[in-house]
C-alpha positions in Angstrom: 7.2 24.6 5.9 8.2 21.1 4.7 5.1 20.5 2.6 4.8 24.0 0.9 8.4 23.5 -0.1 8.3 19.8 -1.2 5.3 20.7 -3.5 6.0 23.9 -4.9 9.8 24.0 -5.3 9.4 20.5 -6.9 12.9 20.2 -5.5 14.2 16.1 -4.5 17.3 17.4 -4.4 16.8 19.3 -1.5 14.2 16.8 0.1 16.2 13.7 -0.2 19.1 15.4 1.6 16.3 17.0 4.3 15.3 13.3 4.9 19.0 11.9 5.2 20.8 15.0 7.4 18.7 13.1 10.6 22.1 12.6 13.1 20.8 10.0 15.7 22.4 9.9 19.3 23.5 6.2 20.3 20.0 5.5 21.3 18.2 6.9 18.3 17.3 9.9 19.3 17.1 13.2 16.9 18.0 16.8 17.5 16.0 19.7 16.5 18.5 20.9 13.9 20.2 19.2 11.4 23.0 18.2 10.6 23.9 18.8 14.4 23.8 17.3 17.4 22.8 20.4 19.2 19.4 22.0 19.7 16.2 21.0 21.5 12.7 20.1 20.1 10.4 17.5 20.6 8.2 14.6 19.1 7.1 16.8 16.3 10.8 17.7 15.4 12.0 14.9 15.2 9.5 12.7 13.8 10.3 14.5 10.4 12.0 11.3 10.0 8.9 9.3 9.2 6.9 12.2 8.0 8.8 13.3 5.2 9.8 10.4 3.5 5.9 9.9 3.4 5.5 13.0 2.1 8.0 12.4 -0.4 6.8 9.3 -1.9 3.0 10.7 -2.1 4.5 13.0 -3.9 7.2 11.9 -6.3 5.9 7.9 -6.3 9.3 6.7 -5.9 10.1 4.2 -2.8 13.9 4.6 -2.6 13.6 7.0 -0.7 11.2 5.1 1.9 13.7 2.2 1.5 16.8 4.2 2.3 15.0 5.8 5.5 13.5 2.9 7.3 16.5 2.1 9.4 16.5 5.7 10.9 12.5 5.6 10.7 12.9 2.0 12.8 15.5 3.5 15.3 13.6 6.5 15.9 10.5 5.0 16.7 12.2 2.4 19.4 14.1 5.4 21.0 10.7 6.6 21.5 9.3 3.4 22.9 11.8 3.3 25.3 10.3 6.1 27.1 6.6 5.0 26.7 4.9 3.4 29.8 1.6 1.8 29.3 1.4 2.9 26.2 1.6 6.7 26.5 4.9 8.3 26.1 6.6 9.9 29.0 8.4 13.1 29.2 12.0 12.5 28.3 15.5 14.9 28.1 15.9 18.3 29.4 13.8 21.5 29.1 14.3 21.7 25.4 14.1 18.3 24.9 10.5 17.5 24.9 8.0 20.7 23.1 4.7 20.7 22.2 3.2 23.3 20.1 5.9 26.1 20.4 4.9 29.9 20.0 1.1 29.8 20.0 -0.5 33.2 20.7 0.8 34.7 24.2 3.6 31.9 24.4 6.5 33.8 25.7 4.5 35.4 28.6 3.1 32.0 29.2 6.3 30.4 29.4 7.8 26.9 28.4 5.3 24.3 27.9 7.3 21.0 28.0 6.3 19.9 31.8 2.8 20.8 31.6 0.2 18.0 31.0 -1.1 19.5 27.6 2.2 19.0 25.7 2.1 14.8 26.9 -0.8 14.5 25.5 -0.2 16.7 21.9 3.1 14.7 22.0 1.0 11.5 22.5 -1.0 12.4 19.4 2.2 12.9 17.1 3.3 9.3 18.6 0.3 7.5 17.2 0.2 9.8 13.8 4.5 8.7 13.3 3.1 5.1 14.3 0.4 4.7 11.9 2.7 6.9 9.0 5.5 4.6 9.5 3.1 1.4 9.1 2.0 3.3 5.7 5.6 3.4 5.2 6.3 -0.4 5.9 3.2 -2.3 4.0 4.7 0.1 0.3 7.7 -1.6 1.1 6.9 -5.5 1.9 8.1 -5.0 5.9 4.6 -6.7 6.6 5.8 -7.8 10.4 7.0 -4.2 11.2 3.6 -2.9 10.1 1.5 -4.9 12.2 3.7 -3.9 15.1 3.4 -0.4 14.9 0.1 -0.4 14.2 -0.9 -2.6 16.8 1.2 -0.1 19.0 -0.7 3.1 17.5 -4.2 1.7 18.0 -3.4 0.5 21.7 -1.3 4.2 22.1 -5.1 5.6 21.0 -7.0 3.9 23.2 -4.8 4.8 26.3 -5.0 8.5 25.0 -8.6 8.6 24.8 -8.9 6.9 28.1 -6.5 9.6 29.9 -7.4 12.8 28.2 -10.6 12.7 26.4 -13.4 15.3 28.3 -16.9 13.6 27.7 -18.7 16.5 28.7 -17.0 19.1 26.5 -15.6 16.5 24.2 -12.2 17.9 24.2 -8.8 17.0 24.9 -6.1 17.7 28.4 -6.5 21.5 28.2 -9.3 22.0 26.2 -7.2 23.9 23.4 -7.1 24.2 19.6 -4.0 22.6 19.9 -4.7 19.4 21.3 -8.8 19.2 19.4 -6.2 19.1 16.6 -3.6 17.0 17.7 -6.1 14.6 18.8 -7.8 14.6 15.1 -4.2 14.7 13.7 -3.5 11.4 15.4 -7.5 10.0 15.0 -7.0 8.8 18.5 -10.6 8.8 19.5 -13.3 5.9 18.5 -14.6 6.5 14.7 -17.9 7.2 16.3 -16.7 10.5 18.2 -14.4 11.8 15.2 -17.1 14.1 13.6 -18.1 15.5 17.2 -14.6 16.3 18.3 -14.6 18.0 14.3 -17.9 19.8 15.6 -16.0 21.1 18.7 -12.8 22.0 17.0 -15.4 24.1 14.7 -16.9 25.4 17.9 -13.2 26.2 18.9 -12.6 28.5 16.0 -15.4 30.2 15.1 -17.0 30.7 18.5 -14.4 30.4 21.6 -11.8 32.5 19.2 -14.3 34.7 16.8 -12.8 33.0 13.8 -8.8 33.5 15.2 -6.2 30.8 15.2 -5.0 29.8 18.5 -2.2 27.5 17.9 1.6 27.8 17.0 3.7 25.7 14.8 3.7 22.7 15.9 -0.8 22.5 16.1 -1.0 24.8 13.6 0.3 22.2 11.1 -1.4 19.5 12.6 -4.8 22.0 11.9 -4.5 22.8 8.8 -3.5 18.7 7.8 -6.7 17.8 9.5 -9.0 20.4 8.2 -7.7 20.1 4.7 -8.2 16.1 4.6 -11.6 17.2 6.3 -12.3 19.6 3.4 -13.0 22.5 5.5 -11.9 25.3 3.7 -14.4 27.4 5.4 -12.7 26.8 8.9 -9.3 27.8 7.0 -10.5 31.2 5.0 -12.0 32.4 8.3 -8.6 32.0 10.3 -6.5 33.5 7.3 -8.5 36.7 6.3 -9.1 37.8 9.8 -6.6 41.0 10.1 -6.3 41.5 13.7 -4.4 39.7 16.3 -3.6 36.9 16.0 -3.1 36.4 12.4 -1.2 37.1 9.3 -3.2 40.1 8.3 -2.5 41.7 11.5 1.6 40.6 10.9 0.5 42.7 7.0 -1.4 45.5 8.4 1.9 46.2 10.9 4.1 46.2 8.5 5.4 42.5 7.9 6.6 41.4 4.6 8.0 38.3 5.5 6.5 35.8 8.1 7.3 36.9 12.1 8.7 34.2 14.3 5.9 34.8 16.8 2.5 36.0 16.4 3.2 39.0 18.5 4.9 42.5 17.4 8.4 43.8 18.7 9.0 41.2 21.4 12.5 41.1 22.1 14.5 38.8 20.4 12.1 38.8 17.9 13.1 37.5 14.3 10.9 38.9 11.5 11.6 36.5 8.7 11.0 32.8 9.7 9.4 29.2 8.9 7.1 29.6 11.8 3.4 29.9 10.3 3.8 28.5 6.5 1.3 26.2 7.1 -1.4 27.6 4.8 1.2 27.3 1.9 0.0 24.1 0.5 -3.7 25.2 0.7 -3.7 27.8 -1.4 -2.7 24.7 -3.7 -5.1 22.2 -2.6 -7.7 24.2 -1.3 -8.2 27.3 -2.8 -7.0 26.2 -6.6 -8.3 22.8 -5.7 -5.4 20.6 -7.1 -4.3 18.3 -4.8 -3.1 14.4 -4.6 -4.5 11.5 -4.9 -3.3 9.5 -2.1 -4.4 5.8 -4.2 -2.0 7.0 -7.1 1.4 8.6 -5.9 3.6 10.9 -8.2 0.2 13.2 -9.4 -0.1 9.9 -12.4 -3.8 10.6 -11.2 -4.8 13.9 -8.8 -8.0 15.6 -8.0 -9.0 19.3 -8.8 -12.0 20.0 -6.1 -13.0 23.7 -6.1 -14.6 25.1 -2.9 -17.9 26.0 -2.2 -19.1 29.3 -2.7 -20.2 29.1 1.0 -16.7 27.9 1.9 -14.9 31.4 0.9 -15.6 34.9 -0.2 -13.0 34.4 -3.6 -14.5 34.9 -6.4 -11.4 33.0 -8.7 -8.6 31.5 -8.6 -6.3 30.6 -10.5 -2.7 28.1 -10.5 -0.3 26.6 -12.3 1.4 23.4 -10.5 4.8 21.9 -11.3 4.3 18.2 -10.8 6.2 15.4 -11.0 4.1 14.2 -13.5 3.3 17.6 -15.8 1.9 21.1 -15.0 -1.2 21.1 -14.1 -3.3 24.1 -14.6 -6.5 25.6 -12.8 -8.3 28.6 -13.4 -11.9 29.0 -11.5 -14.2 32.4 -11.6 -17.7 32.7 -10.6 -19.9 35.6 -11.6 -23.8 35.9 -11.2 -24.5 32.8 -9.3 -22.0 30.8 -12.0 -19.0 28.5 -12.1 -16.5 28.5 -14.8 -13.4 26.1 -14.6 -10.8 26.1 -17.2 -8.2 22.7 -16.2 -5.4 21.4 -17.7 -4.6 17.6 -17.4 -1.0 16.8 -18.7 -0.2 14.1 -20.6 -0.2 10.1 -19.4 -2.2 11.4 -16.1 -5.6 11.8 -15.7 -7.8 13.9 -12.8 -11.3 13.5 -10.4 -12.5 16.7 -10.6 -15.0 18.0 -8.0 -17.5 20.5 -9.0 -19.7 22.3 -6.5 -22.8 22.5 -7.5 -27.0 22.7 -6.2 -28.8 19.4 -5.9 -29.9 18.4 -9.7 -28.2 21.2 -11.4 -26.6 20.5 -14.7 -22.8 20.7 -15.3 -22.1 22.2 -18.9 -19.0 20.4 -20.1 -17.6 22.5 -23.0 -14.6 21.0 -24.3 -12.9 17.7 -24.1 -13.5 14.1 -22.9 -14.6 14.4 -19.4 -17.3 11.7 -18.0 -19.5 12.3 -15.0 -18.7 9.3 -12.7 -21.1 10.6 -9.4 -22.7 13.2 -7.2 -21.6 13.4 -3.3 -21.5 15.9 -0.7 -22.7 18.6 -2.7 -20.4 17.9 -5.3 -20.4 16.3 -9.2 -17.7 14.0 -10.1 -15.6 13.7 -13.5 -13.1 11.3 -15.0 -10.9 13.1 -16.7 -8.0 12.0 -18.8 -5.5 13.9 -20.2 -6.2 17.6 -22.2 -7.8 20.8 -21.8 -11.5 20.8 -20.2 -14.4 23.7 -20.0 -16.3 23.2 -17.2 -19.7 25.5 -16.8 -22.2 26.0 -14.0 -24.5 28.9 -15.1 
């Protein structure tokens, strides 16, 4: 929920006091809830701490608020190397104390899952991704000697998971599962030779082992959707969110849901019908299917990219935003009709945009109105520099 809200409530208000109501215990750990010292969680819960700040400064471009966090970022981090043993983190707390992915399909008749060797290696994964996030966080702000120590700690944390759950043969992860093919992307803990085949079997995951269904809960279903959305696979993403049976929003719509269940399943007991647990394609429809997103070179949207999907990638036939950013609206509007693109894009002032159109090999991009200059072709795609003002774009 945390990137959905961040982004489209344009709120630092509310994200700045998110990122300071962390309550350590004496030895730096975090609860699940805050501000409280009660709750359970995991990893993934409490690593907020590293992850949002991030988030925050990618956003906003401001690095107070990476300043004021990097003693609880710092603290957290040694909490959980004091429970890491040749460089993969051990099981730690009581039963609530260390979740994986929490409320994937079938969870409550499967039962907890924070003893089981699955969750040590997701948890592993969200390790290394806190590790090399806080590094990020650490070279913005000139801590150059607590940079090189976590990232000497991620890449050696990688190695060991690689070593002790990577599956050769089926070139998987522990249990095989959505979950941890995404964890393990999430945290790039394998050798950059093997990331686009464990990609190729996460693909094989989805659209094959699962007919085009989501298998994860919250925790790997954001991990997923972050790793498929840097991967640009908006295919893999429309064919999990249209699918209308179980599981799957449309099957929560076609029963009846107008707000998001707690659990994929219908009428378990105890079951609450409006909660934060599957808001993870929130920011897509942003990035992905309107095709605005950041620039991760320029923070605070001073420079973003507007990449609309293939036509292969999703049956939509338009789309169409407008984004408060920190740095102006921004406005998309895409159609096609009769084998034709037509992109209508607003750049505010003092920014400037990459956009990304699709386009077949050779084919000319009719550029109607303003001061947009072709900079390259890749992956399918024809790049412009855009600075700021109103811009036609025309496939026909």
């Amino acid at each position: 929920r945390t990137e959905p809200m961040t982004g489209n409530m344009n709120d630092t208000a509310w994200a700045r006091k998110e990122a300071g109501s962390g309550r350590h215990f004496g030895n730096g750990v975090l609860p699940q809830s805050a501000p409280t010292y009660h709750g359970g969680g995991g990893p993934a819960w409490g690593g907020i701490v590293v992850t949002l700040p991030w988030l925050m400064y990618r956003h906003y471009g401001d690095t107070r608020v990476l300043e004021e966090n990097f003693a609880m970022i710092d603290k957290w981090l040694d909490f959980l190397d004091s429970h890491t043993e040749n460089n993969l983190l051990q099981r730690y707390g009581g039963s609530w104390d260390f979740l994986g992915d929490w409320l994937w399909p079938n969870a409550t008749a499967e039962g907890m899952n924070n003893d089981k060797p699955e969750t040590l290696c997701l948890n592993n994964c969200y390790r290394v991704y806190n590790l090399r996030t806080a590094a990020k966080i650490a070279r913005v702000i000139g801590c150059t000697a607590e940079a090189e120590k976590w990232e000497r700690q991620a890449e050696a944390s990688a190695k060991a998971i690689h070593a002790a759950f990577y599956d050769s043969e089926d070139h998987s992860y522990a249990d095989r599962s959505m979950a941890n093919l995404a964890a393990a992307l999430y945290g790039n803990v394998m050798p950059p030779e093997l990331r686009r085949t464990v990609i190729d079997r996460l693909e094989k995951e989805i659209l094959v082992n699962r007919n085009g269904h989501i298998h994860v809960g919250i925790t790997a279903g954001a991990m997923l959707f972050k790793v498929l959305r840097d991967e640009g696979r908006d295919d893999l993403i429309y064919a999990m969110t249209s699918k209308t049976d179980y599981p799957g929003w449309g099957f929560m719509r076609d029963n009846g849901a107008t707000t998001i269940w707690e659990m994929w399943e219908k009428d378990l007991p105890g079951h609450s019908l409006l909660h934060s647990s599957y808001l993870y394609p929130g920011a897509w429809y942003i990035d992905g299917v309107a095709g605005i997103r950041r620039d991760d070179a320029v923070p605070g949207f001073r420079k973003f990219i507007v990449r609309v999907p293939r036509p292969e990638d999703t049956a939509l036939s338009w789309a169409k935003a407008s984004f408060d950013s920190p740095s102006g609206t921004i406005r998309s509007h895409w159609t096609r009709e009769n084998g034709g693109l037509r992109l209508s894009l607003t750049v505010p002032p003092n920014t400037a945009a990459t956009v990304w159109i699709p386009t077949e090999e050779g084919a000319a991009v009719g550029e109607a109105s303003g001061f947009a200059k072709e900079i390259a072709r890749k992956n399918g795609y024809v790049l412009f520099e855009a600075p700021a003002g109103k811009y036609e774009f025309k496939i026909e």
